[in-house]
Structures are given as C-alpha cells and as structure tokens.
N, CA and C atoms as a LAMMPS dump frame, in Angstrom:
ITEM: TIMESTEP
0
ITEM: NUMBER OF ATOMS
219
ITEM: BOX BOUNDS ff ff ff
-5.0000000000000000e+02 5.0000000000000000e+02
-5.0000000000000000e+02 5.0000000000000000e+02
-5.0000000000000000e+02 5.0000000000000000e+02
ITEM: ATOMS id mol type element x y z
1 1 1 N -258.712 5.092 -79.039
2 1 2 C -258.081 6.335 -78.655
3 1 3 C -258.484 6.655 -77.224
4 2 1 N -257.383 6.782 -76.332
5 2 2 C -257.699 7.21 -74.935
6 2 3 C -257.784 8.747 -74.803
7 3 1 N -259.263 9.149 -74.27
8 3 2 C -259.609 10.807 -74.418
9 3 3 C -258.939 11.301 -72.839
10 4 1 N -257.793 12.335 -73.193
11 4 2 C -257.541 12.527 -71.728
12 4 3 C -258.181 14.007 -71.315
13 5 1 N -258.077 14.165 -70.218
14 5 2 C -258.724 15.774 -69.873
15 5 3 C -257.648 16.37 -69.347
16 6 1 N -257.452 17.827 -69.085
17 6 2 C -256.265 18.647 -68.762
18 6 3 C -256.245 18.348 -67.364
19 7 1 N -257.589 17.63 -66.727
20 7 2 C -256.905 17.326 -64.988
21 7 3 C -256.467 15.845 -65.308
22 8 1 N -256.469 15.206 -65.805
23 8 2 C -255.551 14.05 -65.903
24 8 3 C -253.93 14.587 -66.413
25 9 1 N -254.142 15.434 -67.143
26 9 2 C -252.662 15.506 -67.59
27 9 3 C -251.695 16.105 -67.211
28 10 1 N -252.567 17.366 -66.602
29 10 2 C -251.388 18.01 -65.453
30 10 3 C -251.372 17.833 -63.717
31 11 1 N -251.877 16.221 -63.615
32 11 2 C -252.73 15.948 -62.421
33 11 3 C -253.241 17.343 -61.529
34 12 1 N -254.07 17.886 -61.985
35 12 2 C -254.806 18.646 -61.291
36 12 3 C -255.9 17.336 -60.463
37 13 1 N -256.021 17.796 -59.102
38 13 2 C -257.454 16.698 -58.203
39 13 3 C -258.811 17.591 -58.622
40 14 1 N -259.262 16.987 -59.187
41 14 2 C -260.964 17.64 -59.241
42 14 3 C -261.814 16.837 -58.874
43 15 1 N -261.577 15.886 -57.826
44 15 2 C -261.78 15.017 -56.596
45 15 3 C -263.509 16.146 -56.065
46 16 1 N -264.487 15.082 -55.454
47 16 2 C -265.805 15.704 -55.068
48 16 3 C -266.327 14.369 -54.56
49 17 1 N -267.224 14.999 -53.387
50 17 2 C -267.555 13.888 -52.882
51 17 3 C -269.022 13.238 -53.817
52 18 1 N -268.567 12.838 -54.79
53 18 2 C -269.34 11.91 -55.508
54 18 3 C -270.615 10.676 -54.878
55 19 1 N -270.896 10.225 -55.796
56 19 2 C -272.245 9.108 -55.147
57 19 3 C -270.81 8.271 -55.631
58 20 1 N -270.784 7.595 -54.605
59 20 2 C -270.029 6.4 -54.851
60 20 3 C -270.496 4.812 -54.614
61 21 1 N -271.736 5.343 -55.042
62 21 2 C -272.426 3.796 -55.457
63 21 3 C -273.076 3.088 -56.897
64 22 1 N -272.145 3.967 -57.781
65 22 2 C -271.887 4.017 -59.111
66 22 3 C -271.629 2.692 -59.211
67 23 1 N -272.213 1.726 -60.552
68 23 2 C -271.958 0.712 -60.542
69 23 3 C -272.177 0.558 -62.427
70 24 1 N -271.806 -0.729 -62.825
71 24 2 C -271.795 -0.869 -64.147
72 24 3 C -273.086 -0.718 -64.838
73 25 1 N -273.253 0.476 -65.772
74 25 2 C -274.701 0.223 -66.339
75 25 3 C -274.928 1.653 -66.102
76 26 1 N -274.496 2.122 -64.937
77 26 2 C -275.111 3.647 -64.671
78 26 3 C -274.729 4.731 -65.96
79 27 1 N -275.626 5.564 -65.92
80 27 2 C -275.427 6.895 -66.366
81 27 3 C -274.911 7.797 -65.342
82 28 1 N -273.452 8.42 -66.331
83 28 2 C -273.143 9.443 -65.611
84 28 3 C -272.637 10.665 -65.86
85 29 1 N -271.989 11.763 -65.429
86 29 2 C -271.885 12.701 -65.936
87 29 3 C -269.931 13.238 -65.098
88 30 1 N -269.479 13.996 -65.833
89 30 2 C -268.093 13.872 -65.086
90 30 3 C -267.877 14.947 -64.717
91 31 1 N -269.02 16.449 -64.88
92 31 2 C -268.181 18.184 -64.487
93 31 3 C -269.462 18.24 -64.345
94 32 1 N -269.569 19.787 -64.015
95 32 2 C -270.823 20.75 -63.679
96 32 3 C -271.933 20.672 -63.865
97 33 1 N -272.033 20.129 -65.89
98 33 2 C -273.119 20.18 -66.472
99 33 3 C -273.641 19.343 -66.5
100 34 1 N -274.835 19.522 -67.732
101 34 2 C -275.345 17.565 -67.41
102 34 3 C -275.153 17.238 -68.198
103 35 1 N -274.741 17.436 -69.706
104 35 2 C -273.822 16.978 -70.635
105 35 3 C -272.518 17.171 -70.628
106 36 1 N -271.965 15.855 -71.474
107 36 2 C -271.886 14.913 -71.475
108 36 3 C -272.917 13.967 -70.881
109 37 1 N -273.12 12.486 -71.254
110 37 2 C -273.622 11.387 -70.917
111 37 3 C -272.473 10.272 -71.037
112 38 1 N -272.295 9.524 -69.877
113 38 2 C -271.595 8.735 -69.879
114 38 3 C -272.475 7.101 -69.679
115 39 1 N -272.255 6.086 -70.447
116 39 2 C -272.337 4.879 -69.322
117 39 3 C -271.079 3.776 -69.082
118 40 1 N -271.181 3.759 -67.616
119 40 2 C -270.219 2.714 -67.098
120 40 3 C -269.578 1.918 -67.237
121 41 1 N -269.256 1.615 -68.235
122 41 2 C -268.737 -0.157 -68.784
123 41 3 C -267.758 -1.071 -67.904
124 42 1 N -267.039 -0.416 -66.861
125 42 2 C -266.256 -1.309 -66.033
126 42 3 C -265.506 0.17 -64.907
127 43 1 N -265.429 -0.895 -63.941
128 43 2 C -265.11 -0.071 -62.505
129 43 3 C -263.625 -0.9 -62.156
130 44 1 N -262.371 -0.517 -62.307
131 44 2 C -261.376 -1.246 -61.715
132 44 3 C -260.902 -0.379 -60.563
133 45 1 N -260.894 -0.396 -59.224
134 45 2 C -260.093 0.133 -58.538
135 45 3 C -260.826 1.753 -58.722
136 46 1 N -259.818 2.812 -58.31
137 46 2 C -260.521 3.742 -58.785
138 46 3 C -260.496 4.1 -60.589
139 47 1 N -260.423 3.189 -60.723
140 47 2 C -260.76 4.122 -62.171
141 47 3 C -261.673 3.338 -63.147
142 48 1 N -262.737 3.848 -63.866
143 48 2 C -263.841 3.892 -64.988
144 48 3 C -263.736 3.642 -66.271
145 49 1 N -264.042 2.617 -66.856
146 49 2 C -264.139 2.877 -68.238
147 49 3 C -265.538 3.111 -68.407
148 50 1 N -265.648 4.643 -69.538
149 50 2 C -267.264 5.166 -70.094
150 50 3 C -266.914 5.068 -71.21
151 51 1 N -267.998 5.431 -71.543
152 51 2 C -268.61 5.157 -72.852
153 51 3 C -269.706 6.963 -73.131
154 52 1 N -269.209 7.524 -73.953
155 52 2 C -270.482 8.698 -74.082
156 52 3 C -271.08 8.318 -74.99
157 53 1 N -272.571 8.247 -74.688
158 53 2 C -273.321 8.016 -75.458
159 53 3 C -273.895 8.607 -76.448
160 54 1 N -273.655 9.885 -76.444
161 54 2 C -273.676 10.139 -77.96
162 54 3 C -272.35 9.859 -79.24
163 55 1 N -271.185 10.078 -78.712
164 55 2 C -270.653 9.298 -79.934
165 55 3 C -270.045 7.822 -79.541
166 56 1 N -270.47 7.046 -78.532
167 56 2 C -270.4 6.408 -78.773
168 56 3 C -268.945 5.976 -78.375
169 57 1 N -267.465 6.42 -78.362
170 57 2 C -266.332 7.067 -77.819
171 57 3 C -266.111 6.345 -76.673
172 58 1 N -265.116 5.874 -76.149
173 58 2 C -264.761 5.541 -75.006
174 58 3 C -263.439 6.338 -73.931
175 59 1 N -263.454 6.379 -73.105
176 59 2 C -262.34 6.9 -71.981
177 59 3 C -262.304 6.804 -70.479
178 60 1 N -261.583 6.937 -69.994
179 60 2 C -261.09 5.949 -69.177
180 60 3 C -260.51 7.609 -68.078
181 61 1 N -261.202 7.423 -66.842
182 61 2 C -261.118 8.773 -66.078
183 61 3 C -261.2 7.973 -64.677
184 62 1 N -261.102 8.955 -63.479
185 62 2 C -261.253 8.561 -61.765
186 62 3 C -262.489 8.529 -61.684
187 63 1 N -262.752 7.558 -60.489
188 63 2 C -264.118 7.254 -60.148
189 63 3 C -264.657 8.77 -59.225
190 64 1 N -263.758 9.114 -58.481
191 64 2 C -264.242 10.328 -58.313
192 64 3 C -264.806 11.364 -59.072
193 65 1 N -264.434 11.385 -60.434
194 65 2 C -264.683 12.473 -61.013
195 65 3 C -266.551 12.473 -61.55
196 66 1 N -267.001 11.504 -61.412
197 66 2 C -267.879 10.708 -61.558
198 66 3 C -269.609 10.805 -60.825
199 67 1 N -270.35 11.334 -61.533
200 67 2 C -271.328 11.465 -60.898
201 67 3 C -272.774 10.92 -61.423
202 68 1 N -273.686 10.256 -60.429
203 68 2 C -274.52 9.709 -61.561
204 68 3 C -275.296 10.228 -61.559
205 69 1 N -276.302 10.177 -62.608
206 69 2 C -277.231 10.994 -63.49
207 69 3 C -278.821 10.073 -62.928
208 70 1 N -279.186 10.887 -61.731
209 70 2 C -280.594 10.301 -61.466
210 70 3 C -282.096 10.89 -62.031
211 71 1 N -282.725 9.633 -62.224
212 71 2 C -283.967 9.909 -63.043
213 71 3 C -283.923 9.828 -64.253
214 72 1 N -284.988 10.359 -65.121
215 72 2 C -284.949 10.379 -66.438
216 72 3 C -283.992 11.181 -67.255
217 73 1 N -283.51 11.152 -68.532
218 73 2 C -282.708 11.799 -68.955
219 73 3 C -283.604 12.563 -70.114
C-alpha cells in the first residue's frame, strides 16, 4: 500500500532546505516533529523509499521532504 500525504496529493511544495546528504540506511524524519521514524531503503532521483520503523510500513515521498535524524534516538 502506497501511504500518500495531502502535500503529495494536492501537490502542495513543502520543499526545505534539507541535509541532502541523506543516504541509504539513514534515519529520518519528514515534518516538524521527531516522530515519525523513517529508514531509507532506496534514493531514486528525487524521490525515497522509507520504511517507518515502528510499523514497519513502507512509502514512497520527495527527498526534500526529508530530514535526517542526528545522534541517538
């Protein structure tokens, strides 16, 4: 099941100048808070496949939207 968000669907840009040295493996986070937990599973172009790690769930969002989660969690 592809999880979409209301800025994918009504292309709203919620575009930020992100760390864009996000790479496969990272933890990351996609809005304000710090949950959600995402990890990386593949980078095509701009766009992400994650994985949240608590359920486990996959979806598929912009690399912009994308921020990684430094240090311990």
């Amino acid at each position: 099941m592809l999880q979409v968000s209301y800025t994918d669907l009504i292309e709203i840009s919620a575009e930020h100048e992100g760390d864009q040295d996000i790479q496969v493996g990272d933890l990351v986070k996609t809005g304000p808070n710090l949950y959600p937990h995402y990890t990386v599973i593949a980078i095509h172009g701009e766009k992400v496949w994650l994985r949240d790690v608590q359920t486990l769930m996959d979806g598929l969002t912009n690399l912009s939207r994308c921020k990684r989660i430094n240090g311990p969690v």
